[in-house]
C-alpha positions as semicolon CSV with decimal commas, in nm:
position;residue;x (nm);y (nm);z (nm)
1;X;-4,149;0,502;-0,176
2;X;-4,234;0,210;-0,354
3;X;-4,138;0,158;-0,709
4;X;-4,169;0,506;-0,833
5;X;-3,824;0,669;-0,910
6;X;-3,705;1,010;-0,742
7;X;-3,666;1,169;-1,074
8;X;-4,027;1,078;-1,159
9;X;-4,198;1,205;-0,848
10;X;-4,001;1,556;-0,893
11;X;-4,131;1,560;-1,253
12;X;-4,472;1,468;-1,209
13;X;-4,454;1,719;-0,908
14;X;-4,383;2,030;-1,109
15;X;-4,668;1,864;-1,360
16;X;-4,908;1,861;-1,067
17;X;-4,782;2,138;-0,825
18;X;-5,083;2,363;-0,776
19;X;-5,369;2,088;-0,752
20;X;-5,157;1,919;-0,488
21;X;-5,095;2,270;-0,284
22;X;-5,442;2,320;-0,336
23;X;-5,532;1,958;-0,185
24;X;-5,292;1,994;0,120
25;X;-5,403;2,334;0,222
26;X;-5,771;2,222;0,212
27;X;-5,648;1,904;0,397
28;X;-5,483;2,090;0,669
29;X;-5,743;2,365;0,731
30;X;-6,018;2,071;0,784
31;X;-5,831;1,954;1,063
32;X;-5,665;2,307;1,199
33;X;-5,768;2,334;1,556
34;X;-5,617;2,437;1,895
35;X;-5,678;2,144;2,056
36;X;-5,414;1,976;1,837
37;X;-5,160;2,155;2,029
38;X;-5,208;2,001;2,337
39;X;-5,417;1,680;2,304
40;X;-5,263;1,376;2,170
41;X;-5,579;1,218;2,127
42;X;-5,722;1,467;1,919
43;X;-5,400;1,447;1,688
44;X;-5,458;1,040;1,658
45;X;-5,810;1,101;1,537
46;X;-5,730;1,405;1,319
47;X;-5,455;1,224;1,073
48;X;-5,673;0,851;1,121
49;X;-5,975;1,067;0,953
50;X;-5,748;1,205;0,656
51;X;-5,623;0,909;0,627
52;X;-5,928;0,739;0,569
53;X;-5,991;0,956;0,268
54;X;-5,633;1,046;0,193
55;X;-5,379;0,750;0,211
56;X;-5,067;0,921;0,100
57;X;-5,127;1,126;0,477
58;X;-4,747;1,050;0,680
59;X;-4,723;1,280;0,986
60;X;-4,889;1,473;1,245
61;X;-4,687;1,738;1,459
62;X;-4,707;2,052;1,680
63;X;-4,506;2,336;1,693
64;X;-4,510;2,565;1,996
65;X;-4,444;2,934;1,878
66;X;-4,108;2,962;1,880
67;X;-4,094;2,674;1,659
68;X;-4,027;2,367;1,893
69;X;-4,166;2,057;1,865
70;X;-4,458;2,032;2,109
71;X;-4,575;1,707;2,003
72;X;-4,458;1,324;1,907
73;X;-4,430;1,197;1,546
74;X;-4,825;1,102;1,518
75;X;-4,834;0,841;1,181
76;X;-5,155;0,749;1,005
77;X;-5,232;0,439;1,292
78;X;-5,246;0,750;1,555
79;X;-4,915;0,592;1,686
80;X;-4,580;0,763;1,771
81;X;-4,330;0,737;1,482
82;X;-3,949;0,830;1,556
83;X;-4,018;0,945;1,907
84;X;-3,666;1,001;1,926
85;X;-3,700;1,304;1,666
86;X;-3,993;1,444;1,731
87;X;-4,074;1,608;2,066
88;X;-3,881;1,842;2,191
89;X;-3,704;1,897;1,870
90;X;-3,652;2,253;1,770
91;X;-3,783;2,323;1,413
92;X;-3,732;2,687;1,388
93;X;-3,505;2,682;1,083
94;X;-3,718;2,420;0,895
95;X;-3,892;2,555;0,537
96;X;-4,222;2,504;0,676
97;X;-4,207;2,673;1,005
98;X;-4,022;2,987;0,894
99;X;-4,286;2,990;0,583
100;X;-4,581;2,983;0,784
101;X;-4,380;3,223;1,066
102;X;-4,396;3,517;0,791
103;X;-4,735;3,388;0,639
104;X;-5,098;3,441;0,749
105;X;-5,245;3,134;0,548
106;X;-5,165;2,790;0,519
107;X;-4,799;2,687;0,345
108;X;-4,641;2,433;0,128
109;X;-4,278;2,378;0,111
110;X;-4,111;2,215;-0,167
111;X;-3,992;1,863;-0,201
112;X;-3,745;1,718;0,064
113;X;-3,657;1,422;0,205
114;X;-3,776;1,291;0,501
115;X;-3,552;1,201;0,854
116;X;-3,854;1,010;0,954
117;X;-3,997;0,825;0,650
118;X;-3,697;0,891;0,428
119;X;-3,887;0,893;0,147
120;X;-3,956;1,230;-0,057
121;X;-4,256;1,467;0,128
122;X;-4,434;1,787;0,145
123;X;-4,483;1,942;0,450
124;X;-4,806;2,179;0,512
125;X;-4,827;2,419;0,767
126;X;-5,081;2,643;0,914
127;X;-5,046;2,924;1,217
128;X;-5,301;2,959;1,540
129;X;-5,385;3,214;1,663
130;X;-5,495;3,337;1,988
131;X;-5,847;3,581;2,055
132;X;-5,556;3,835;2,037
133;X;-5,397;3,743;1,773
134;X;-5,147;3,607;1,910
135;X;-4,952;3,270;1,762
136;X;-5,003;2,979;2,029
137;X;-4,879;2,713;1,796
138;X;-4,826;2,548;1,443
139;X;-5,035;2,229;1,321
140;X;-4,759;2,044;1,056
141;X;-4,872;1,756;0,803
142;X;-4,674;1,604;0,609
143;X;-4,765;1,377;0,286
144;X;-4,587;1,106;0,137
145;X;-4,493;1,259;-0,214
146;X;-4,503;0,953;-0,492
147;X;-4,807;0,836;-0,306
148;X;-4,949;1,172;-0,362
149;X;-4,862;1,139;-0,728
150;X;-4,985;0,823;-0,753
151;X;-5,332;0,914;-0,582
152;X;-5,393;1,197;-0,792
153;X;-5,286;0,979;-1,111
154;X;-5,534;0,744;-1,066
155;X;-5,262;0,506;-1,011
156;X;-5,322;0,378;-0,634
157;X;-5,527;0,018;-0,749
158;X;-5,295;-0,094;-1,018
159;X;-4,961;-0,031;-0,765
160;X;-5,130;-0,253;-0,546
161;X;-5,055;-0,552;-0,808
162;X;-4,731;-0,451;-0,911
163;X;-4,562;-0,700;-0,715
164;X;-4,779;-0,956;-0,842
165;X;-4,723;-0,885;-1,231
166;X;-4,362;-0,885;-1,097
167;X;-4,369;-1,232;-1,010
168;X;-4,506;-1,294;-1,303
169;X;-4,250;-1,114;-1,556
170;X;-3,935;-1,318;-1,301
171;X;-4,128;-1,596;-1,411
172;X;-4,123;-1,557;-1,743
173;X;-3,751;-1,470;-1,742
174;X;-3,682;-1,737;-1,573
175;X;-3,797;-1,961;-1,878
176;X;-3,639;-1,758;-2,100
177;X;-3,306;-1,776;-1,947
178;X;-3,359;-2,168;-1,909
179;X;-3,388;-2,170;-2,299
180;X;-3,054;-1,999;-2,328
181;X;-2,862;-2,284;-2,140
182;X;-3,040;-2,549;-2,338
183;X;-2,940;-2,337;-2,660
184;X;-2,572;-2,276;-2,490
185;X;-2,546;-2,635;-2,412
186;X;-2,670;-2,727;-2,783
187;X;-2,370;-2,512;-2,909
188;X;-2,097;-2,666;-2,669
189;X;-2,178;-3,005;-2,760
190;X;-2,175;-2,889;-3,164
191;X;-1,833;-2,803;-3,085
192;X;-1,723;-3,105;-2,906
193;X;-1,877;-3,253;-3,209
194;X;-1,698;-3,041;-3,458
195;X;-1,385;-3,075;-3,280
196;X;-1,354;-3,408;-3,209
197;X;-1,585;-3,646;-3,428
198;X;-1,501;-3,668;-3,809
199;X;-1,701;-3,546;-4,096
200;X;-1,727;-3,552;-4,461
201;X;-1,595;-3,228;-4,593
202;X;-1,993;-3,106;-4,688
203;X;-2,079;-3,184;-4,291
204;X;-1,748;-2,967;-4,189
205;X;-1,847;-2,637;-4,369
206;X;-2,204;-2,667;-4,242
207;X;-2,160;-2,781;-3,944
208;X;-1,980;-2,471;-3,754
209;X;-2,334;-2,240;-3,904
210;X;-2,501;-2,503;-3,661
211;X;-2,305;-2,366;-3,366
212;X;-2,330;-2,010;-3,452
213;X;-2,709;-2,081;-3,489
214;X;-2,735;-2,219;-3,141
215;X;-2,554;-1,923;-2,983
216;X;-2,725;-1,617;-3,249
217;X;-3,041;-1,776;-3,054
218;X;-2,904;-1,806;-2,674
219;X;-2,781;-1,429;-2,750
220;X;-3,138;-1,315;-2,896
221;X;-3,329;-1,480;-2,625
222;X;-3,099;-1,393;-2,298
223;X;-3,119;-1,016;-2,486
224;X;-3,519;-1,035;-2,434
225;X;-3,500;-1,201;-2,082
226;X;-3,257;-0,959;-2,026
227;X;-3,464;-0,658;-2,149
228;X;-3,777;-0,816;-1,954
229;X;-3,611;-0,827;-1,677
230;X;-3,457;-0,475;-1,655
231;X;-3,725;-0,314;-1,746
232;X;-4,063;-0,505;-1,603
233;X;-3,858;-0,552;-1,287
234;X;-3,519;-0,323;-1,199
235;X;-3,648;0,019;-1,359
236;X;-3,915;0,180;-1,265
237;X;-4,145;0,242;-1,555
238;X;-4,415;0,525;-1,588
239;X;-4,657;0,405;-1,798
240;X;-4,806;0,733;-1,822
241;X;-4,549;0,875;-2,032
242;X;-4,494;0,783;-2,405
243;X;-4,116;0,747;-2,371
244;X;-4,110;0,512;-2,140
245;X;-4,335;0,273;-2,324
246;X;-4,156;0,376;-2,641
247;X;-3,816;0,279;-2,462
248;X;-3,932;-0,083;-2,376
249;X;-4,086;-0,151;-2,724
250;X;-3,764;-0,015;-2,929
251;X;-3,574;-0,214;-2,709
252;X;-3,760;-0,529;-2,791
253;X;-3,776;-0,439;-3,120
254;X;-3,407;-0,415;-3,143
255;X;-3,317;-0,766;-3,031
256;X;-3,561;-0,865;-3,249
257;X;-3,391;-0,719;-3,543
258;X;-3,086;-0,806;-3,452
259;X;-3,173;-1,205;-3,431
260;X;-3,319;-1,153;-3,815
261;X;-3,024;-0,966;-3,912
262;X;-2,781;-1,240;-3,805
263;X;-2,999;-1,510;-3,896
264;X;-3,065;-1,437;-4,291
265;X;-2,696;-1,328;-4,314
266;X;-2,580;-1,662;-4,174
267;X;-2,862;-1,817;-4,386
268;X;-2,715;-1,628;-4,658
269;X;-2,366;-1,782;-4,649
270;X;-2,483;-2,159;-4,577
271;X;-2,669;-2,097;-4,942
272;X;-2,350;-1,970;-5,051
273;X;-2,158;-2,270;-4,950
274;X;-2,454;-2,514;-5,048
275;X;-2,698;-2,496;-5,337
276;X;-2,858;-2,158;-5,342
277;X;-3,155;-2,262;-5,306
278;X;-3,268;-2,058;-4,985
279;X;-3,171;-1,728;-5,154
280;X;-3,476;-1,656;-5,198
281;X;-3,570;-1,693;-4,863
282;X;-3,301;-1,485;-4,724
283;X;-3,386;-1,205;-4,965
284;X;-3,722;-1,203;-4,804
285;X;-3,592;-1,201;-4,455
286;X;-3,350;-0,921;-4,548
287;X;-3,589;-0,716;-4,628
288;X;-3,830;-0,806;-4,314
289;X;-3,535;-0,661;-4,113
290;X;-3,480;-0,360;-4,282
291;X;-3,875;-0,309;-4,289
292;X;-3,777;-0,359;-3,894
293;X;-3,564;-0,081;-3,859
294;X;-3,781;0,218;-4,105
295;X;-4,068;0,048;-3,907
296;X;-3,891;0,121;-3,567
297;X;-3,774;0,442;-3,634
298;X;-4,055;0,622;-3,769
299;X;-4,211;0,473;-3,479
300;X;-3,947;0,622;-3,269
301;X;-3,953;0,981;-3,437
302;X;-4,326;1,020;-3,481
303;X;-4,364;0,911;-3,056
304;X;-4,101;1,178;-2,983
305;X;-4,275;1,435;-3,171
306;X;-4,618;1,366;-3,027
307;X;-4,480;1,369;-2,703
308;X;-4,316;1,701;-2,744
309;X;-4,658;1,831;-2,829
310;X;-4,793;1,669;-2,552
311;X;-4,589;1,813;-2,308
312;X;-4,657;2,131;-2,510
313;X;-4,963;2,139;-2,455
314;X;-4,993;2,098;-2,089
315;X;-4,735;2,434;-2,002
């Protein structure tokens, strides 16, 4: 299924639902023929033509009327996929047979999970019928969901590279978290330092803001590795939807803030103890961070109301 989340696909599913019925049922009746139901070679070259055209294409089966499997698990390479469930198998209490059992035109079930791919798929199905109108048989295709979604998205080239930027972002969080144990080890040996080697009384009060310096930093950078890493790499992220984006920045954003925050309060209490004369300074940073946070939030309230339109607009 790729990187694309469960809860996305069923999402973007009910977003897309009648263009993709519409695509499968025109996809199906292409290839609807009753020499499917007998001649594996036929089925081979049927689904390695959709494919061709249609990449999120998984199965090709046959049904016999009475809804038993009449054919093997046919994958896009025209091989046999899960032999072991396919022919012979009796279907007849499966969506898509007992939909197109009471239907005269092609069907679509609803999302399900797959026993052969186990990823999330549609299943089409169209009836055959005999000179006297008879059913001889069932042709069944079924499609790989998110690559569906993705296809009709637009979103099939830049999936292709995701690994790639992946290695990229691990990378990059690698560094990050190498920066942390420098900055960890920096604070440790302050410590030793403080603990251990004697100082003027001046050196003593500073010398402990040193420490919390080192580890403010460690915390604000592991908080962005972290943050890269969860969300460029664990989580799936739809870039197609303004809350996702709007999740990662705020959450950047955040540990941003945060390392200001700390930074011109513990700037603020060195002046205290010294000679004042970096109040000024920490005024000014003060006020970046709480220009930060009404910054961030109107950010965050005006996305969530334009997405609510959005979404509005589109029902």
């Amino acid at each position: 299924m790729g990187t694309i989340s469960y809860l996305s696909i069923i999402e973007r599913y009910h977003e897309y639902r009648g263009a993709i019925q519409e695509l499968l049922a025109s996809m199906i009746i292409g290839i609807a023929d009753e020499r499917l139901l007998n001649d594996a070679e036929s089925q081979g070259k049927s689904i390695q033509c959709l494919a061709q055209y249609y990449p999120f294409v998984d199965l090709l089966y046959v049904l016999d009327a009475h809804g038993i499997q009449g054919s093997d698990n046919i994958n896009t390479h025209g091989k046999i996929m899960a032999a072991s469930e396919g022919r012979g198998r009796d279907r007849s209490q499966r969506p898509y047979y007992l939909l197109a059992r009471d239907s005269e035109s092609v069907v679509v079930t609803e999302p399900y999970l797959s026993s052969a791919s186990r990823n999330l798929c549609i299943s089409t199905a169209i009836k055959l019928l005999d000179e006297k109108q008879q059913v001889k048989g069932y042709v069944v295709l079924d499609i790989d969901l998110g690559e569906t979604i993705e296809f009709l998205m637009g979103d099939i080239g830049r999936r292709r590279f995701q690994p790639y930027f992946k290695m990229v972002y691990i990378l990059i969080m690698m560094g990050l978290f190498s920066v942390v144990a420098a900055l960890l080890h920096s604070a440790f040996t302050e410590v030793v330092s403080l603990l251990y080697v004697e100082h003027n009384t001046h050196e003593l009060q500073l010398k402990p803001f040193s420490v919390i310096v080192f580890l403010t930093l460690a915390l604000a950078v592991f908080d962005l590795g972290k943050t890269t890493l969860e969300e460029e790499v664990l989580m799936h992220k739809d870039i197609f939807r303004h809350s996702s984006t709007r999740r990662t920045i705020t959450r950047f954003m955040a540990a941003i803030l945060i390392a200001v925050s700390i930074e011109s309060l513990l700037l603020m209490f060195k002046s205290a103890l010294g000679d004042g004369h970096d109040l000024v300074q920490v005024v000014w940073m003060m006020l970046a961070a709480v220009g930060l946070l009404v910054g961030l939030g109107l950010y965050v309230f005006l996305g969530a109301k334009a997405e609510a339109v959005l979404l509005k607009l589109r029902k």
